[in-house]
VOZABA-64629 format. One record per residue (C-alpha): residue number from 1; residue in three letters; x, z, y. Coordinates in Angstrom, 3 decimals, padded with zeros to 6 digits. Each point is the difference from the previous one (the first is absolute). Example, Ala and Ser with C-alpha at 12.3 -4.5 7.8 and 13.67 -1.06 7.14 Angstrom:
BEGIN
    k    r      east        up     north
    1  ala   012.300   007.800  -004.500
    2  ser   001.370  -000.660   003.440
//
This chain:
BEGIN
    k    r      east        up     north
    1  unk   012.465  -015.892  -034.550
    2  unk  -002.652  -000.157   003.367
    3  unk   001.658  -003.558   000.564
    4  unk  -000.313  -001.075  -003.741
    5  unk  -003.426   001.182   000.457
    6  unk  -001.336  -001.879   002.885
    7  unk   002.296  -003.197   000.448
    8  unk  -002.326  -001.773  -002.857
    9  unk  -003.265   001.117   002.055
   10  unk   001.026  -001.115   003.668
   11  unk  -000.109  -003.930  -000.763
   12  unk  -003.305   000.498  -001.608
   13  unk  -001.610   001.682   002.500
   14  unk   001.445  -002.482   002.470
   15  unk  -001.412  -003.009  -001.771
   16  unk  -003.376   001.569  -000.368
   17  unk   000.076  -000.543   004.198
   18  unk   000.359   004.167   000.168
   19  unk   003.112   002.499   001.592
   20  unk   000.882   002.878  -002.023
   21  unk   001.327   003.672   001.699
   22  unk   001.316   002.042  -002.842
   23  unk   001.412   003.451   000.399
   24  unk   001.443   002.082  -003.369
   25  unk  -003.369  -000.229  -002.174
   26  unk  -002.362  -001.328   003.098
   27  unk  -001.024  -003.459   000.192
   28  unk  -001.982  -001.247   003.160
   29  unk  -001.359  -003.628  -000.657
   30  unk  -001.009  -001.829   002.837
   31  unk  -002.466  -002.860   000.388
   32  unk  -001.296  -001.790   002.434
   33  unk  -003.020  -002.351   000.405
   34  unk  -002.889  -000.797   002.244
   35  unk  -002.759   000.237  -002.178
   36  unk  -000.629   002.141  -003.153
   37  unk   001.152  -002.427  -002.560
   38  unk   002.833  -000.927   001.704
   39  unk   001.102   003.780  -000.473
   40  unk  -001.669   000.623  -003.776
   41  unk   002.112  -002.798  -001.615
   42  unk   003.484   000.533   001.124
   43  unk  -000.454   004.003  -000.019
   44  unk  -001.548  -000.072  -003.421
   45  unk   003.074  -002.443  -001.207
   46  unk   002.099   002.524   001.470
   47  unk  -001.351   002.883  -001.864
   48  unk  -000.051  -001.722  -003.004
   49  unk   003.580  -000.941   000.192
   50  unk   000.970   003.691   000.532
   51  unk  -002.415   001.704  -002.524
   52  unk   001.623  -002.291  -002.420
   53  unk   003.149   001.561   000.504
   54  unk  -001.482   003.399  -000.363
   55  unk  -000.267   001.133   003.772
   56  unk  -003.737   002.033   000.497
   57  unk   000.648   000.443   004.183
   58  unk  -001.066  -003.027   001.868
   59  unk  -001.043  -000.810   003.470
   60  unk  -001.618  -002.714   001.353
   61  unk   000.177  -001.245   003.537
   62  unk  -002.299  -002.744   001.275
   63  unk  -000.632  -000.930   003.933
   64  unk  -000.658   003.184   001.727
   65  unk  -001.419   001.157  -003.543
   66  unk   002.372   002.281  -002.291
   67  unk  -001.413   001.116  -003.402
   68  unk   001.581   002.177  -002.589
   69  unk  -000.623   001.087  -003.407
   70  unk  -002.362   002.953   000.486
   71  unk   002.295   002.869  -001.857
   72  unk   003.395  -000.483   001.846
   73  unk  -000.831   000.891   003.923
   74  unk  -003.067  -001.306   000.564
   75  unk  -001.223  -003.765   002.332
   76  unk  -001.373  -001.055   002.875
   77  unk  -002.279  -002.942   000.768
   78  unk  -001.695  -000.861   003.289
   79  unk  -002.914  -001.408  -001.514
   80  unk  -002.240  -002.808   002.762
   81  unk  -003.795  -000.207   000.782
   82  unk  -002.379   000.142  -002.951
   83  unk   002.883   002.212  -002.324
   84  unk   001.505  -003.119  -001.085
   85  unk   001.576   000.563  -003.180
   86  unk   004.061   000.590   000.024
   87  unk   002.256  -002.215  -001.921
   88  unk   000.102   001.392  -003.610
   89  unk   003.080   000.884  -001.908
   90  unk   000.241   001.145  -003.712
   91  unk   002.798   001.731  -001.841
   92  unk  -001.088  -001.002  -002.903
   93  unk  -003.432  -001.865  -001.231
   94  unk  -001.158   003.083  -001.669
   95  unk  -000.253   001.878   003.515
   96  unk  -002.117  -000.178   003.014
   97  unk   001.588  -001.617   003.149
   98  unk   002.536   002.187   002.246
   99  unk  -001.971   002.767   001.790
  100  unk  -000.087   000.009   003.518
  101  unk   000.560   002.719   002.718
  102  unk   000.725   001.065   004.058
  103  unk   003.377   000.893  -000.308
  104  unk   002.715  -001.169  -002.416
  105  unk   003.628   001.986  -000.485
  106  unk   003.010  -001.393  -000.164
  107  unk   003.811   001.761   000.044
  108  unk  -001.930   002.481   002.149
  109  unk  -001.869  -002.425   002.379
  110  unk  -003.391  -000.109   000.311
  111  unk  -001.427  -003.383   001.092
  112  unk  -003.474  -000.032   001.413
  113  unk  -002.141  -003.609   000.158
  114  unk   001.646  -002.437   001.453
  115  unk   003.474   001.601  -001.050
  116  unk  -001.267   002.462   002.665
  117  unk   002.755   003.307   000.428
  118  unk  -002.932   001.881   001.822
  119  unk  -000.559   001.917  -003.228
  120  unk   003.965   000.461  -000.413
  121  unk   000.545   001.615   003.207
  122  unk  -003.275   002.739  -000.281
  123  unk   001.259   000.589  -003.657
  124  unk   004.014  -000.020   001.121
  125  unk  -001.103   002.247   003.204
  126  unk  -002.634   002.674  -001.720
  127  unk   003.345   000.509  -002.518
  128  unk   002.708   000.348   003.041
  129  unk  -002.490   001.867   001.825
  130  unk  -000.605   002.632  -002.989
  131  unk   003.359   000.494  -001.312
  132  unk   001.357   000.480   003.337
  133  unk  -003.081   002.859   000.958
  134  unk   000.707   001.930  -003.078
  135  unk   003.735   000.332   000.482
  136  unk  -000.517   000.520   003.696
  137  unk  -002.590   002.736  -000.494
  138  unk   002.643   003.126   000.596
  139  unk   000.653  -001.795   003.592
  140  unk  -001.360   002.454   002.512
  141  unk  -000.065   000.430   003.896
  142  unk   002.793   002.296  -000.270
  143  unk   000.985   000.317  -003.795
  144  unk   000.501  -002.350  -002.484
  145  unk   002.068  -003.076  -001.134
  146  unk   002.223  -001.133   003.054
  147  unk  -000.320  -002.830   001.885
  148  unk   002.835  -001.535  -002.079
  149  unk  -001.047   000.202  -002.689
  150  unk  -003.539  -001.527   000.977
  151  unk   001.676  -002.850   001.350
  152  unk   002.153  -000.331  -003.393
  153  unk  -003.507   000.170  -001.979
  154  unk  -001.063  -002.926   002.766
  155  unk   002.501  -002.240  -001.574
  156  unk   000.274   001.389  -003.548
  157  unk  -003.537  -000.093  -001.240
  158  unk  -002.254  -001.173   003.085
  159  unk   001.742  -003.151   000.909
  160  unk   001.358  -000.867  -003.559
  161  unk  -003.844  -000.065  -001.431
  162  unk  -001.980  -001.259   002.425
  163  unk   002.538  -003.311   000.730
  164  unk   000.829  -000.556  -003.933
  165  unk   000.221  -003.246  -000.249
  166  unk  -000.627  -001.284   003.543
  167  unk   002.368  -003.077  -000.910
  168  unk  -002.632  -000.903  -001.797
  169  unk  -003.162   000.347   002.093
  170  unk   001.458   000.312   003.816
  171  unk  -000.741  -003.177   000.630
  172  unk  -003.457   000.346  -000.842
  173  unk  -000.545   003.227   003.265
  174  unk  -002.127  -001.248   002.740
  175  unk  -000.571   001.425   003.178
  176  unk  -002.991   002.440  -001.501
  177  unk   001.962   000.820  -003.170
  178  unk   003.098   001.059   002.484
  179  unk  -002.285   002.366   001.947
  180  unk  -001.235   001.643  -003.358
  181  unk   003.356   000.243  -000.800
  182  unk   000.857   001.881   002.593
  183  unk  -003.457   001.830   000.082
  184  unk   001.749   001.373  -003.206
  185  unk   003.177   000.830   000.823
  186  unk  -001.820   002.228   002.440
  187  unk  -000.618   002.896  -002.805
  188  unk   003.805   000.138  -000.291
  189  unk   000.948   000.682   003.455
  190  unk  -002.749   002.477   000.812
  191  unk   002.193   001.865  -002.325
  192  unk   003.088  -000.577   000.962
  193  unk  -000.523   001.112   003.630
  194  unk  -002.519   002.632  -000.758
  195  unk  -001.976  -001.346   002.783
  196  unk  -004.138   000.411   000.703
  197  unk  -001.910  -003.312  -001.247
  198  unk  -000.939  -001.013   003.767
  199  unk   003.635  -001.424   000.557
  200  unk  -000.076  -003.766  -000.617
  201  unk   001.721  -001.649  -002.515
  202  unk   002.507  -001.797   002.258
  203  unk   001.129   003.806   001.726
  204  unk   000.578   001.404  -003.425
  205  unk   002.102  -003.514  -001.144
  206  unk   002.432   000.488   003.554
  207  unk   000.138   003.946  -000.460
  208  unk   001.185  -000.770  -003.469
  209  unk   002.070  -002.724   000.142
  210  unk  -001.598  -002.073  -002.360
  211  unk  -000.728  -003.103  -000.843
  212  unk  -003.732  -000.955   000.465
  213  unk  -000.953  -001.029  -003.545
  214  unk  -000.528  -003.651   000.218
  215  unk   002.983  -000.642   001.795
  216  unk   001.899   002.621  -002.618
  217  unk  -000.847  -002.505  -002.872
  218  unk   001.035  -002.781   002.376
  219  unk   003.030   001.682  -000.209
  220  unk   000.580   000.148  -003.604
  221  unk  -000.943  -003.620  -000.864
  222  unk   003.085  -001.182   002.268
  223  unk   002.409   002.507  -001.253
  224  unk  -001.136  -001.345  -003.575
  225  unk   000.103  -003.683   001.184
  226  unk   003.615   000.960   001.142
  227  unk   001.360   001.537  -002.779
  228  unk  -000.982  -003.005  -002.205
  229  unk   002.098  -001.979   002.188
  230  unk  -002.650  -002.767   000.520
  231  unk  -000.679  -001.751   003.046
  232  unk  -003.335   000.778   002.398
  233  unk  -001.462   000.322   003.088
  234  unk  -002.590   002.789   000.780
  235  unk  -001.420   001.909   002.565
  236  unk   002.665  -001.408   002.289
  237  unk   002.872   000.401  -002.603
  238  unk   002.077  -002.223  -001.307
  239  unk   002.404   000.372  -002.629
  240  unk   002.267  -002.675  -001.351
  241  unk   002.125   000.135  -003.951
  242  unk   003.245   001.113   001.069
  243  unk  -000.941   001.978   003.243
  244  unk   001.395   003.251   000.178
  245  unk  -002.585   002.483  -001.517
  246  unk   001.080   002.921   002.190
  247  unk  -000.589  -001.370   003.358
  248  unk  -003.446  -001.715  -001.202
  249  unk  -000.979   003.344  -001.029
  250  unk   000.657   000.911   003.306
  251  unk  -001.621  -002.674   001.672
  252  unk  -003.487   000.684  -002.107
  253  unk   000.015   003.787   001.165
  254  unk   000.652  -001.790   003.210
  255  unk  -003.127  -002.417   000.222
  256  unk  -002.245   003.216  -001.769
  257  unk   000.589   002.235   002.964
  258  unk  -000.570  -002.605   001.938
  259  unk  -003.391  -000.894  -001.092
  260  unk  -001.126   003.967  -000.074
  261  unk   001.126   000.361   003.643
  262  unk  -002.471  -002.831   000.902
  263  unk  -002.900   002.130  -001.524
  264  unk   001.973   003.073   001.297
  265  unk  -000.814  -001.670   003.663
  266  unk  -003.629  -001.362  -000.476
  267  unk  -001.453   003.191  -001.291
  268  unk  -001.967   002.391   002.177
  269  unk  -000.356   002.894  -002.382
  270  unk   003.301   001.724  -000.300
  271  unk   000.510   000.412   003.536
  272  unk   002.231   003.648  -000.429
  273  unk   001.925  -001.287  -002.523
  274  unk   001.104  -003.201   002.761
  275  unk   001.155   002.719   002.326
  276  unk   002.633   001.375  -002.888
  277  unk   000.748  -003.142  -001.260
  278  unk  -000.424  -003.665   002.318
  279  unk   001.248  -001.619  -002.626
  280  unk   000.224   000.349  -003.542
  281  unk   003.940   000.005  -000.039
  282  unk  -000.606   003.162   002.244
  283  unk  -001.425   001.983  -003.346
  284  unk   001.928  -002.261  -002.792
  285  unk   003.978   001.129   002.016
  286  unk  -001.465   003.750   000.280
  287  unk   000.332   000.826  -003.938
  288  unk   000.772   003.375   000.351
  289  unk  -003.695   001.029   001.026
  290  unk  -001.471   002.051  -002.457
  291  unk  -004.212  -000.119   000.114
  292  unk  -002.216   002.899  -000.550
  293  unk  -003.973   000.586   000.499
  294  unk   000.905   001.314   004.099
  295  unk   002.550  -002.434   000.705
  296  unk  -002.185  -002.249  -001.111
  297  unk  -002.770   001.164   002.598
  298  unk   001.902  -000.926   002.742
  299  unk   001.362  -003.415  -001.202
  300  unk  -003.184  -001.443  -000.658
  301  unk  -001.956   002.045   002.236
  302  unk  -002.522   001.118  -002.249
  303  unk   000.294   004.082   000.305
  304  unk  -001.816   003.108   000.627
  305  unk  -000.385  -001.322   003.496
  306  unk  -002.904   000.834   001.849
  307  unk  -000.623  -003.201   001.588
  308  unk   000.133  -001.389  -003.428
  309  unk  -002.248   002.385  -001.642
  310  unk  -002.359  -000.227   002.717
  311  unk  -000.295  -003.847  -000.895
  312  unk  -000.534   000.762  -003.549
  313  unk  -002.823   002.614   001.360
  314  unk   002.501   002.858  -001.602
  315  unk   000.397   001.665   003.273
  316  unk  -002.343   001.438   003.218
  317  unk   002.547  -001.453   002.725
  318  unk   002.816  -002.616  -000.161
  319  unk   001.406   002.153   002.884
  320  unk   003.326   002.055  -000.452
  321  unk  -000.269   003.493   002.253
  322  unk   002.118  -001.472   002.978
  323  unk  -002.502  -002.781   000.337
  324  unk   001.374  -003.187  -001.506
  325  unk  -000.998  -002.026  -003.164
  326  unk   001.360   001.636  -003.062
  327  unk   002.310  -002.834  -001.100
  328  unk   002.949  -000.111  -002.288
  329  unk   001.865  -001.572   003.296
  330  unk  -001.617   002.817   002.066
  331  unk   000.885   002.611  -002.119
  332  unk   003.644  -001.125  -000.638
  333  unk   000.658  -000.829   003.663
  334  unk  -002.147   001.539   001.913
  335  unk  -001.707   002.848  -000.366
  336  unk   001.048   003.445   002.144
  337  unk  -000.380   002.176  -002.809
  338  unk   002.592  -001.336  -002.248
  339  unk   002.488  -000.721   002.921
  340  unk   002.231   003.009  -001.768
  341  unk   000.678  -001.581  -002.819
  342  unk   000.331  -003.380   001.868
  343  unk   002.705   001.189   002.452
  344  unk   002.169   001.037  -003.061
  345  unk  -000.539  -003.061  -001.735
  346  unk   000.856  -001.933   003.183
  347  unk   003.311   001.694  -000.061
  348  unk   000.604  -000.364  -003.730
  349  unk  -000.347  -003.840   000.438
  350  unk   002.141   000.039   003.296
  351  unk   002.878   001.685  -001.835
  352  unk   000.274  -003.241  -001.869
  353  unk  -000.993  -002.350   002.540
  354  unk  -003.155  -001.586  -001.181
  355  unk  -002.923  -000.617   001.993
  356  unk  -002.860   001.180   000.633
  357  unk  -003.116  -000.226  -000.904
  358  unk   000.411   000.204  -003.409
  359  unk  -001.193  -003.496  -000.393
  360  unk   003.296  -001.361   001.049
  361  unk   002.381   002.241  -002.308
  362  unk   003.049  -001.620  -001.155
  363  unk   000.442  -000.996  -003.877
  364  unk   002.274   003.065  -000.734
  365  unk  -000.983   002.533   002.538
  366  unk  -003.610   000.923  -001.767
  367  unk  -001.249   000.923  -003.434
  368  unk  -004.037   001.325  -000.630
  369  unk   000.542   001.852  -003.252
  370  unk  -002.454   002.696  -001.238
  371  unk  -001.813  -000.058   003.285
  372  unk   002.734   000.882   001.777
  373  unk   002.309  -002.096   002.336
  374  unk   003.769   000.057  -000.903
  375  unk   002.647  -001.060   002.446
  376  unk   003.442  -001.002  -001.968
  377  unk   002.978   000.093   001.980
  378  unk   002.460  -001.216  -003.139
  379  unk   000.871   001.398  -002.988
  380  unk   003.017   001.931   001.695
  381  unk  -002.396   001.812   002.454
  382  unk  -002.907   000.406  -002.547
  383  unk  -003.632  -000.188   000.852
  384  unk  -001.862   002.046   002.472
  385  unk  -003.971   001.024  -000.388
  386  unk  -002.075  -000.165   002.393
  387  unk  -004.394   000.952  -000.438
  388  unk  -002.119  -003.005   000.100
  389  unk  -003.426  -000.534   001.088
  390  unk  -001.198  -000.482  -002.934
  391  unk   000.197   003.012  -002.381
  392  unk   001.509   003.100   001.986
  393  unk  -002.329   002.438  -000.325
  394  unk  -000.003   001.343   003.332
  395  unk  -001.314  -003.093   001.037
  396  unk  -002.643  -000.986  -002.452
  397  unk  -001.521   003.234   000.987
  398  unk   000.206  -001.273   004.035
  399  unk  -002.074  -003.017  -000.827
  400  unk  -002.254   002.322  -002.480
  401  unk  -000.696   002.078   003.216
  402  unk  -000.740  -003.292   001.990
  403  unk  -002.906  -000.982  -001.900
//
């Protein structure tokens, strides 16, 4: 019935010198022109064409200009010096031309002047953003949704709202809109890890695991460009009708990590996350590491430290009692009064042969769950606990004396 529908309108919109985009009820009519009548008489053709056939939704496209009747979603016009008047377009004689407005709407893309997607991504982000606080709300230093299930909500409602439609309007991110992109996905992974707001954006990305945003919807414009089969070349990709889907997968997960390990190396403000995790592959092979709000301390650095709370003017002295800086290194290494529990976790790790520090654990001999550390032999041999730095009681209360 769609196809009875339209096949008689396409010619006729093609011999007016317009394109046609139609979607279930939606048309989109697009004209271009460089100069006002050059858009008025095919678009008003166009819309006479279609009004005679009974459609009442119309858009109108001219050269950078896009105009729509007033009561579908709305127009936008970027008028020039002196408020030159915008091409005119009439549904019908007995009504005023097409209203015009900032933003238009269309299948659940907002276009800004220009066909602009600023407006798409603050509208697509303040939705991600909200739905994902209000579910996350129960997630609590200690209590709360897991860290599972965070990440699940991550993909499930985060990701899937904020990059609807990116097919459409990747192509369209520049260099700012990827760095407001990621500015967003922020919000997200301040929940996930439970972490204070002073660690940066690329220290909570690593700790996670994640994606950084931009490069995330990088990622699901080549998976779609795959499984259509069709032939491209992006970002360093290339994919050819008939290659084997699988291993071109593979080889875009490939080129992704490779591109966030050369941010990974430039930046200077995750600098206790690089001793964890060199590389990115480092965090992305250890996926049994469970984040809370004090494992989280230590991974990004960003703790009740007092050498950091003396830089955020939260503490007298950035001095722990035997003398040294208050770092997490310091504290996790170093310091005299937690030697007790370092000795036993020195032998814990030596019963299964990994190194120390801790920075150097192998991928199976360490898991941070619950603020805890837990050292897994195998199944066969179970799991022994050992306390961690970062929520035994015994020891919150020796730094509590410190300060």
């Amino acid at each position: 019935m769609w196809n009875m529908c339209m096949d008689p309108v396409l010619p006729e919109v093609q011999e007016c010198g317009g394109e046609i985009v139609a979607y279930a009820d939606d048309l989109l009519l697009l004209v271009t022109g460089g100069s006002r009548t050059e858009c008025e008489v095919p678009a008003q053709s166009m819309t006479d064409n279609n009004n005679a056939r009974g459609g009442n939704k119309v858009t109108a496209t001219g050269k950078n200009r896009l105009i729509e009747r007033g009561d579908v979603t709305g127009s936008l016009i970027k008028v020039g010096k002196g408020g030159a008047r915008p091409p005119c377009v009439k549904i019908s004689p007995s009504e005023s031309g097409i209203k015009y407005k900032k933003l238009v709407r269309y299948l659940g893309v907002t276009l800004g002047p220009c066909f602009s997607i600023v407006q798409h991504i603050e509208i697509a982000g303040a939705k991600a953003s909200g739905l994902y606080h209000r579910l996350a709300l129960v997630a609590r230093a200690q209590w709360g949704i897991s860290y599972g299930a965070m990440r699940h909500l991550y993909v499930g409602v985060f990701l899937s709202t904020m990059l609807y439609a990116v097919t459409a309007w990747g192509d369209l991110v520049t260099d700012t809109l990827a760095k407001k992109l990621v500015r967003m996905q922020r919000i997200a992974l301040l929940r996930i890890c439970r972490a204070y707001r002073t660690a940066s954006t690329a220290s909570l990305q690593d700790c996670t695991g994640l994606l950084p945003l931009d490069l995330e919807s990088i990622r699901w414009r080549l998976r779609a460009g795959i499984k259509r089969g069709a032939s491209f070349e992006l970002y360093g990709v290339a994919f050819r009708e008939g290659d084997n889907k699988r291993q071109s997968l593979e080889r875009v997960e490939t080129r992704l990590l490779d591109l966030w390990q050369e941010r990974w190396l430039v930046t200077t403000k995750a600098e206790a996350t690089k001793r964890f995790f060199p590389r990115i592959v480092d965090r992305i092979e250890k996926d049994f590491i469970v984040l809370d709000h004090y494992v989280s301390e230590f991974l990004t650095g960003h703790g009740d430290f007092s050498y950091r709370l003396h830089a955020l003017m939260l503490a007298v002295s950035p001095l722990c009692s035997c003398g040294a800086d208050e770092t997490d290194r310091h504290v996790l290494l170093e310091c005299e009064r937690l030697e007790a529990w370092r000795v036993e976790l020195r032998e814990c790790l030596a019963l299964i042969r990994s190194p120390w520090p801790l920075y150097s654990c192998g991928r199976r001999s360490m898991r941070f769950s619950g603020g805890r550390v837990e050292l897994s032999y195998s199944k066969r041999e179970g799991s022994t606990w050992i306390s961690a730095f970062a929520r035994d009681p015994v020891y919150r209360s020796v730094l509590g004396n410190q300060r």
